[in-house]
C-alpha positions as CSV (number, residue, x, y, z in Angstrom):
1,X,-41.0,46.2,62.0
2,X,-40.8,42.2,61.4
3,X,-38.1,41.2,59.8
4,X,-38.2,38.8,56.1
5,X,-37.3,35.3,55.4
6,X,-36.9,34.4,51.9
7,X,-37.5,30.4,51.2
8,X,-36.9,28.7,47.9
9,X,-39.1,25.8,47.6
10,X,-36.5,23.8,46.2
11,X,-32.8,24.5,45.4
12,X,-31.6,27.1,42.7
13,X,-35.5,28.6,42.8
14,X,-33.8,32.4,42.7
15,X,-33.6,32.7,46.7
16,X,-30.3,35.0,46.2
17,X,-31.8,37.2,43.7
18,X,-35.1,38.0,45.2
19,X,-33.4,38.8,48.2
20,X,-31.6,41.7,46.5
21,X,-34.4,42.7,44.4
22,X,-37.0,43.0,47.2
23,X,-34.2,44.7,49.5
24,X,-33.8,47.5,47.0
25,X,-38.0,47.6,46.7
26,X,-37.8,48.7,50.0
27,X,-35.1,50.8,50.1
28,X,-37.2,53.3,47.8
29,X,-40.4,52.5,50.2
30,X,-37.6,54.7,52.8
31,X,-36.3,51.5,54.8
32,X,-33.3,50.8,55.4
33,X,-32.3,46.8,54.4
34,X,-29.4,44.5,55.4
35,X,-29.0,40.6,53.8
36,X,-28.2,37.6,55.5
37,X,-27.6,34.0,55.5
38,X,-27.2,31.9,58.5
39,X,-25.2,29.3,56.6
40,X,-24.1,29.1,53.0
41,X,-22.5,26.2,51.8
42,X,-20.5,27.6,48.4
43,X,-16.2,27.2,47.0
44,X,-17.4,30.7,45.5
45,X,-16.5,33.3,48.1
46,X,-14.8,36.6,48.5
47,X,-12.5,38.4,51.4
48,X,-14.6,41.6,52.7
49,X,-12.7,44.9,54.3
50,X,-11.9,43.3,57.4
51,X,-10.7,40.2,56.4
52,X,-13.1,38.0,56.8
53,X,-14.5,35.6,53.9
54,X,-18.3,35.1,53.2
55,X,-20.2,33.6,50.5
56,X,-20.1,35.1,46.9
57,X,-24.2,35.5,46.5
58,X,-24.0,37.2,50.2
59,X,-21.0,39.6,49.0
60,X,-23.3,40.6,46.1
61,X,-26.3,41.5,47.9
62,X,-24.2,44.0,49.5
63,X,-22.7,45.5,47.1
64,X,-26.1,45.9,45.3
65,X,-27.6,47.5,48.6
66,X,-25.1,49.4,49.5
67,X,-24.3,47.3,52.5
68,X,-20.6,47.2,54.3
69,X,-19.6,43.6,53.3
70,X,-18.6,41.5,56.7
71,X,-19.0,38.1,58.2
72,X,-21.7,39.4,60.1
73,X,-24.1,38.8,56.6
74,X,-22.9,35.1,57.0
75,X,-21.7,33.8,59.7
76,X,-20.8,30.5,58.7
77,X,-19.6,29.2,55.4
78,X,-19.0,25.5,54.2
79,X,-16.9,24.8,51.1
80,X,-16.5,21.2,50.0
81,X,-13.6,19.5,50.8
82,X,-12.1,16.0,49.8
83,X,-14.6,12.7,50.5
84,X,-17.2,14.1,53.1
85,X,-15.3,16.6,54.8
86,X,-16.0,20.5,54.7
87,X,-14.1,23.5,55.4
88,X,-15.8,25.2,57.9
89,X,-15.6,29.6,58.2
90,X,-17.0,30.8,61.1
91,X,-17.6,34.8,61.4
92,X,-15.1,34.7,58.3
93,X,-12.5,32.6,59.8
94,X,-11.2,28.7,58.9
95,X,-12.0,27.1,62.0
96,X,-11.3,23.1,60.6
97,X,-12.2,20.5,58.3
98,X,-15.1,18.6,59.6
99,X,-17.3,15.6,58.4
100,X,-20.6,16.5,57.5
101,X,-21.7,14.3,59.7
102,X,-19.6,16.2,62.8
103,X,-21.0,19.5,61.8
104,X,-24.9,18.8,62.6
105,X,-23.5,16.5,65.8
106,X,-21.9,20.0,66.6
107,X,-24.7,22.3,65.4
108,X,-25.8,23.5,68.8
109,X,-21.9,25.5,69.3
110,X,-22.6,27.7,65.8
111,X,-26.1,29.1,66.8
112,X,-24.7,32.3,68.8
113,X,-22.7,33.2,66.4
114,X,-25.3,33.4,64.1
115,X,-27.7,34.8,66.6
116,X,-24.4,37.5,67.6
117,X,-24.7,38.3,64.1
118,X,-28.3,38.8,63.1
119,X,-29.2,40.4,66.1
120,X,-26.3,43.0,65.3
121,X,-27.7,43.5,61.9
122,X,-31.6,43.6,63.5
123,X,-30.2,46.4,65.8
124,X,-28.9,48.8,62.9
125,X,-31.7,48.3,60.2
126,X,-35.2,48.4,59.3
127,X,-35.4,44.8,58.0
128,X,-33.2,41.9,57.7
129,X,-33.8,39.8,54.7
130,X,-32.6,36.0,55.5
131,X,-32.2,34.1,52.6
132,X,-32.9,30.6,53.6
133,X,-30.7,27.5,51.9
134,X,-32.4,24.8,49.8
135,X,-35.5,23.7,50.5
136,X,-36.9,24.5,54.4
137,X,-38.8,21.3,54.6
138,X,-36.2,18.1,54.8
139,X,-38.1,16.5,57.2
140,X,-34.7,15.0,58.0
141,X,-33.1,17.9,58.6
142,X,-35.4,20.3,59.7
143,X,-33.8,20.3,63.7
144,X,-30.4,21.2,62.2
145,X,-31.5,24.1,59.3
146,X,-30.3,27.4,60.7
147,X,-30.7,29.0,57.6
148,X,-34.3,28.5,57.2
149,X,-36.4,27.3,60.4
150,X,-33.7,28.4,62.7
151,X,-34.3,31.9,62.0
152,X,-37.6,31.9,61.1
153,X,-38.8,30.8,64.5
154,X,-36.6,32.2,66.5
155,X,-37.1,36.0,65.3
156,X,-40.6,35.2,63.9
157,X,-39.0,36.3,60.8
158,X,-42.3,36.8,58.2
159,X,-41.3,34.5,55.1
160,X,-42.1,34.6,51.4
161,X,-42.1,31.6,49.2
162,X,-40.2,31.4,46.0
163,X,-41.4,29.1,43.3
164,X,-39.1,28.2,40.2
165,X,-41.7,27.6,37.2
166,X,-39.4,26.4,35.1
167,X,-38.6,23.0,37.0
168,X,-42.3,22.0,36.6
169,X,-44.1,21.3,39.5
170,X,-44.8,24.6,41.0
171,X,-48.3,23.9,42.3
172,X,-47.1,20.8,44.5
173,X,-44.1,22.6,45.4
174,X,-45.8,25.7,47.0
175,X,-48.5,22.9,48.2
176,X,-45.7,21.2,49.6
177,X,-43.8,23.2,51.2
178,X,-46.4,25.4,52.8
179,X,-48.5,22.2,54.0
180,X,-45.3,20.7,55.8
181,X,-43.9,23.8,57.5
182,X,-44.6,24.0,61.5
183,X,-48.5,25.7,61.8
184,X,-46.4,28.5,63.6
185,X,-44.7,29.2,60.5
186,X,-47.0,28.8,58.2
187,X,-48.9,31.9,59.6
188,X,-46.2,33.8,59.3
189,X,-46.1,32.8,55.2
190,X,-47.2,36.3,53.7
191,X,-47.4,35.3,50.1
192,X,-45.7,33.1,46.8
193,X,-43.5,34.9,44.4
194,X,-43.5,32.6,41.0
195,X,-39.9,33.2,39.2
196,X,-38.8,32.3,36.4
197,X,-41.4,32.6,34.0
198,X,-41.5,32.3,30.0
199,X,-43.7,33.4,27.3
200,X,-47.2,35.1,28.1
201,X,-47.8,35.9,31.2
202,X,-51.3,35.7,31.3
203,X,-51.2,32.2,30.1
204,X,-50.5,31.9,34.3
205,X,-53.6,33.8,35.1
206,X,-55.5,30.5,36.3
207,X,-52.8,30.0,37.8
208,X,-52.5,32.7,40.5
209,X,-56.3,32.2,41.3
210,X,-56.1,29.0,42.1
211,X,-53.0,29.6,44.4
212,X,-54.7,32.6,45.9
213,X,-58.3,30.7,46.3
214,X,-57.2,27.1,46.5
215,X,-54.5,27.6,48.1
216,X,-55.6,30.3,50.0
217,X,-51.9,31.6,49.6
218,X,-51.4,35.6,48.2
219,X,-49.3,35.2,45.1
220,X,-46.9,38.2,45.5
221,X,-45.5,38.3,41.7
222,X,-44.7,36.2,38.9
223,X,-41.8,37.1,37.3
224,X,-40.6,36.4,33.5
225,X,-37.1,34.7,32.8
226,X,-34.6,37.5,33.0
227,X,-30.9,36.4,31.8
228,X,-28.6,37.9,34.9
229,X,-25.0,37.0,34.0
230,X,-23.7,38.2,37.5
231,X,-23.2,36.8,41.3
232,X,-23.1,33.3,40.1
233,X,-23.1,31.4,43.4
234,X,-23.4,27.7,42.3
235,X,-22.7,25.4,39.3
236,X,-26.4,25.6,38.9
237,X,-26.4,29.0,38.5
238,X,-23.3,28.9,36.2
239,X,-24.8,26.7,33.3
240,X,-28.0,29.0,33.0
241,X,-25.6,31.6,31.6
242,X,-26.1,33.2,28.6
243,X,-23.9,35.4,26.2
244,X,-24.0,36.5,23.0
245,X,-20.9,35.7,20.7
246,X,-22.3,37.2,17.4
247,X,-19.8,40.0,17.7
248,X,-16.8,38.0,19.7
249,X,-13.2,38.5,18.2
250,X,-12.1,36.5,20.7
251,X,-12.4,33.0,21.8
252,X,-11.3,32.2,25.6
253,X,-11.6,28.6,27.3
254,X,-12.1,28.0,30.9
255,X,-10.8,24.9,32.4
256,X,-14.0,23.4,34.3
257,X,-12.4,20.7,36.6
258,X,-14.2,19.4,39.2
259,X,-13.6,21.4,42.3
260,X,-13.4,24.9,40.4
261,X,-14.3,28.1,42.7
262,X,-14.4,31.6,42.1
263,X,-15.4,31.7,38.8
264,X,-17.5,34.9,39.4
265,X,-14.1,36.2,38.4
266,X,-14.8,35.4,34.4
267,X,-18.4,38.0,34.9
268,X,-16.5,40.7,33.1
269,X,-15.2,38.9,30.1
270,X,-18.9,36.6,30.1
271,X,-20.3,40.8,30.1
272,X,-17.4,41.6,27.4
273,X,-19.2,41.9,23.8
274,X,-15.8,40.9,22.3
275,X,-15.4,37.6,24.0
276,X,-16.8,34.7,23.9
277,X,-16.7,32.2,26.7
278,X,-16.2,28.2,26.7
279,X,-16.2,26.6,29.7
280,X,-14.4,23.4,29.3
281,X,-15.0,19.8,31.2
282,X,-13.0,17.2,28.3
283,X,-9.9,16.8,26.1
284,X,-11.0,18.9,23.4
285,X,-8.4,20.8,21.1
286,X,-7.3,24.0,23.2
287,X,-5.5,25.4,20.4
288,X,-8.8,27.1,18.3
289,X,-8.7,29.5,21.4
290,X,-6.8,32.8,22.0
291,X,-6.5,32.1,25.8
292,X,-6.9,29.4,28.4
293,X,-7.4,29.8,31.9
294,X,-6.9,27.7,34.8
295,X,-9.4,29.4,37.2
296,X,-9.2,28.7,40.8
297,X,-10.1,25.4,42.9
298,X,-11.0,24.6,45.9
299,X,-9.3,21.3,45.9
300,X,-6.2,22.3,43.7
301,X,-4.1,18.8,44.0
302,X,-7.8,16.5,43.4
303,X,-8.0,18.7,40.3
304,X,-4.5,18.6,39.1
305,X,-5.6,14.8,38.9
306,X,-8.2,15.6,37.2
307,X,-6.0,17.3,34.4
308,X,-3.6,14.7,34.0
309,X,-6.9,12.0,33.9
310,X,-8.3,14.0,31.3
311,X,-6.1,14.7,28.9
312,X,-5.5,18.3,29.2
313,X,-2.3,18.2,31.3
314,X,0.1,17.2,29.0
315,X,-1.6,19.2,26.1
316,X,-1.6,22.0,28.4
317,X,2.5,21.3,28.8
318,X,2.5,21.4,24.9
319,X,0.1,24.4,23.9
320,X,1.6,27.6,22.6
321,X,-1.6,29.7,22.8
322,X,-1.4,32.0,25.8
323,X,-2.0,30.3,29.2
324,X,-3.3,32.0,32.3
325,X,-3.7,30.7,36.1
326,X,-5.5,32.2,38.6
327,X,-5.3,31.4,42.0
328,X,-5.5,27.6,42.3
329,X,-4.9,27.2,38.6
330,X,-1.8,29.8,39.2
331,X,-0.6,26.7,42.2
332,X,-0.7,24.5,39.2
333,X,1.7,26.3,36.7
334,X,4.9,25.4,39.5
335,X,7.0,22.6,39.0
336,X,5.8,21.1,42.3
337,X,2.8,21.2,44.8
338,X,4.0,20.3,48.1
339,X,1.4,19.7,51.0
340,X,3.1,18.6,54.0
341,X,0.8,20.0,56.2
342,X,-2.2,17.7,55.1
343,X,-4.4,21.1,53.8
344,X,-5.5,18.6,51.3
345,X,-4.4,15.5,52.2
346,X,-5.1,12.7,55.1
347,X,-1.1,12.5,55.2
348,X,1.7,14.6,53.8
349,X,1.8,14.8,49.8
350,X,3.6,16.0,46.7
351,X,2.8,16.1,42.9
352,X,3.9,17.1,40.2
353,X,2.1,20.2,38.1
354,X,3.0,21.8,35.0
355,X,6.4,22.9,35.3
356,X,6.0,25.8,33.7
357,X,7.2,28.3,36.8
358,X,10.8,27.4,38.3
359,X,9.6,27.2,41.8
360,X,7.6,25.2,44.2
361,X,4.3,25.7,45.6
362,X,4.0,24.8,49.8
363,X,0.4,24.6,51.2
364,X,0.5,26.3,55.0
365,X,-2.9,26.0,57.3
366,X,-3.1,29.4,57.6
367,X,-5.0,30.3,54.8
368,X,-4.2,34.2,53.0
369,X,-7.1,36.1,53.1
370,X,-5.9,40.0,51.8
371,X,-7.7,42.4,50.2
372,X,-6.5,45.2,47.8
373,X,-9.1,47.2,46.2
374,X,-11.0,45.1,44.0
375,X,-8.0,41.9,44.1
376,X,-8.6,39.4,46.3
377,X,-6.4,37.0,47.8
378,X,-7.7,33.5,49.3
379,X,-5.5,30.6,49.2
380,X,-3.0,28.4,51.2
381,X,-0.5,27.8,48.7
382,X,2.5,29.9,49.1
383,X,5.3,30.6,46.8
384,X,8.8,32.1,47.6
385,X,10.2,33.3,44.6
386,X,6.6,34.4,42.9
387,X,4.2,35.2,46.2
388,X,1.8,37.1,44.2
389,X,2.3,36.9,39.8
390,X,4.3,35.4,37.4
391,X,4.7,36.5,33.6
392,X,7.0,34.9,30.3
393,X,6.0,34.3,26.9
394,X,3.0,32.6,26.9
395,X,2.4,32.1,30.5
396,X,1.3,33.9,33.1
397,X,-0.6,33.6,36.8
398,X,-1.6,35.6,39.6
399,X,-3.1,35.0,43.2
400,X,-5.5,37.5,42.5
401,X,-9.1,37.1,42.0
402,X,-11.0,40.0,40.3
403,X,-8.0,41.2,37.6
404,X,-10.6,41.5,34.9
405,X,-13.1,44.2,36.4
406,X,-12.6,47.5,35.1
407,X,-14.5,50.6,35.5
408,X,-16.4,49.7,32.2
409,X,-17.8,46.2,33.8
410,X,-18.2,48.2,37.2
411,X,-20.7,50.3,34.9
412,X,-22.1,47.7,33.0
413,X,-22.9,45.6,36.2
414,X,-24.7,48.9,38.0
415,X,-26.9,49.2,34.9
416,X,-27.7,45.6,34.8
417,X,-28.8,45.5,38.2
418,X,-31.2,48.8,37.6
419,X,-32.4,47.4,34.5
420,X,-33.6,44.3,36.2
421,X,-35.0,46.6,39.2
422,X,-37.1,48.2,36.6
423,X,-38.4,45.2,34.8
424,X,-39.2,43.6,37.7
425,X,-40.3,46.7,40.1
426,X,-44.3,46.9,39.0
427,X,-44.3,43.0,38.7
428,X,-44.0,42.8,42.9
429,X,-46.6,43.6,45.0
430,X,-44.2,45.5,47.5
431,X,-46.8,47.2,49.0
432,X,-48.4,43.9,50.5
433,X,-45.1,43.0,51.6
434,X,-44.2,46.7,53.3
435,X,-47.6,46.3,55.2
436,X,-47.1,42.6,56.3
437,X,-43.9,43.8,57.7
């Protein structure tokens, strides 16, 4: 059996989800299905089993197919550091801060480690599903994209497209995209799945004939716009939330600074019928909410800058409304943020945070990756007095990630996932794509 890339034909198309939702289409067709993604560059991930960090969206997939979470799904994981550097993970490990530039000069030393890993995963299951990255035709960049043309030609991976309607342009973009791949991939293109679509479906009729006869490309679905309020990988994927606050008796703010990660951790309370979420980016009044959180960060001093730019430091110092850090926004709440070992910094740097916690906060290279059930720790800040949580009065903080799933949001988020399954099951041609494979 072949195995199944997955390429957007433009960034944010739905890449991540249709890998999930086609995995589990074949799971009931009897086959067994692993995800995976060469390279992900994302500040949202979590620490699997063995210790090892992977992408957020990669995480998800597995949990949603009943997959072991491990590097092996992605092997290497960029999150943005400060100017043009990147933290690199390889097979969930910090290796080192590189320039963007360094990492495709250095390209050619990360292919067997993600050739280690998908051929591992091609050994155990039916199918792999590779979820490409962006768009798979930067003529630029095409020599260096392991995610997309890497894979695809070297394990003659069969691809479907995936077409976002919504941006506009969906007939140039498959035409695009499909006309610049190499000839030896583009016979290995076994159809289009549109995503994304609003209103009568019909209206899209002409559509999908003059794909399927112009085009002479097989459209595989079209799907409608489905709200999905869970495995938000991206800032892109973060403002297309949607919630419901007509029943809220709570108000909760999010502090959105510039370099904020993990913010899949706020999926429960954005799922919570009793809460309603602001995510907030200026110096606007905090005190018309019940709770403010300082979420994590992936750059936790260039965002503490950020605070004390915008405004919100000092009213944070001042607010009486109940304050909550996680993480990186947990660093924040100590009196000062030492980083002597340049984690963040070209040379060795202090600054002062909030003050509300009678300690210090000391950034070590060796980054704490632990996992405890559903908590999650992944940061290189360490504290002596308060390693782990802090509580009094109105403050409180924690290095864990994940505090607010429960069973009832571990519920909620398995019938979400089988209600979009359902919607979406008859509205695939999964049968075309079982016998292309």
């Amino acid at each position: 059996m072949n195995n199944l890339s997955i390429f957007g034909t433009h960034s944010d198309s739905g890449k991540s989800t249709i890998t999930w939702l086609i995995g589990r289409l074949l799971q009931e067709r009897g086959l067994s299905v692993a995800p995976f993604k060469a390279q992900n560059v994302s500040n949202n991930a979590r620490v699997c089993s063995d210790g090892s960090e992977i992408s957020i969206a990669q995480y998800f997939q597995a949990e949603v197919l009943g997959v072991e979470p491990s590097f092996i799904l992605n092997p290497i994981l960029l999150k943005s550091g400060r100017g043009s550097l990147a933290s690199l993970i390889v097979e969930g490990k910090v290796v080192k801060d590189k320039d963007v530039r360094e990492y495709y000069r250095d390209l050619d030393a990360l292919t067997p480690s993600v050739q280690r890993c998908f051929e591992e995963l091609d050994c155990r299951y039916d199918c792999v599903i590779a979820e490409g990255a962006g768009s798979p035709v930067e003529l630029n960049l095409m020599d260096k994209d392991l995610s997309n043309i890497f894979i695809a030609t070297k394990y003659k991976t069969k691809i479907i497209l995936v077409a976002d309607i919504e941006k506009g342009g969906v007939f140039a973009s498959i035409w695009g995209v499909y006309n610049l791949l190499p000839k030896e991939l583009q016979k290995n293109v076994i159809g289009v799945i549109i995503n994304k679509f609003r209103g009568d479906m019909s209206l899209f009729d002409e559509g999908v004939r003059i794909i399927e006869e112009e085009f002479k490309i097989p459209v595989l679905g079209v799907l409608p716009y489905e709200p999905f309020n869970l495995g938000f990988e991206d800032s892109a994927s973060l403002s297309n939330f949607i919630q419901d606050c007509s029943q809220a008796t709570k108000k909760i703010a999010v502090i959105n600074y510039p370099y904020m990660s993990n913010y899949n951790d706020f999926e429960p309370l954005i799922a919570d019928k009793e809460v309603c979420l602001e995510f907030i980016s200026s110096n606007i009044s905090l005190e018309q909410f019940d709770l403010v959180i300082l979420p994590g960060s992936k750059l936790v001093l260039e965002d503490l800058k950020w605070l004390k730019k915008s405004g919100l430091f000092e009213q944070l110092r001042g607010l009486k409304k109940s304050v909550l850090g996680i993480c990186g926004g947990y660093q924040m709440m100590f009196k000062k943020i030492i980083d002597n070992e340049c984690v963040e910094t070209k040379e060795p740097a202090s600054m002062e945070a909030l003050g509300f916690i009678d300690d210090v906060i000391v950034f070590k290279k060796e980054k704490i990756l632990r996992k405890k059930g559903e908590l999650f720790e992944i940061h290189h800040g360490v504290s002596k007095r308060y390693p782990l949580e802090y509580e009094k009065d109105n403050i409180k903080g924690t290095f864990y990630h994940g505090i607010f799933s429960d069973e009832k949001f571990k519920k909620h988020k398995e019938k979400t996932i089988c209600n979009f399954v359902d919607k979406m099951r008859d509205r695939v041609d999964i049968q075309k794509i079982v016998d292309a494979l």
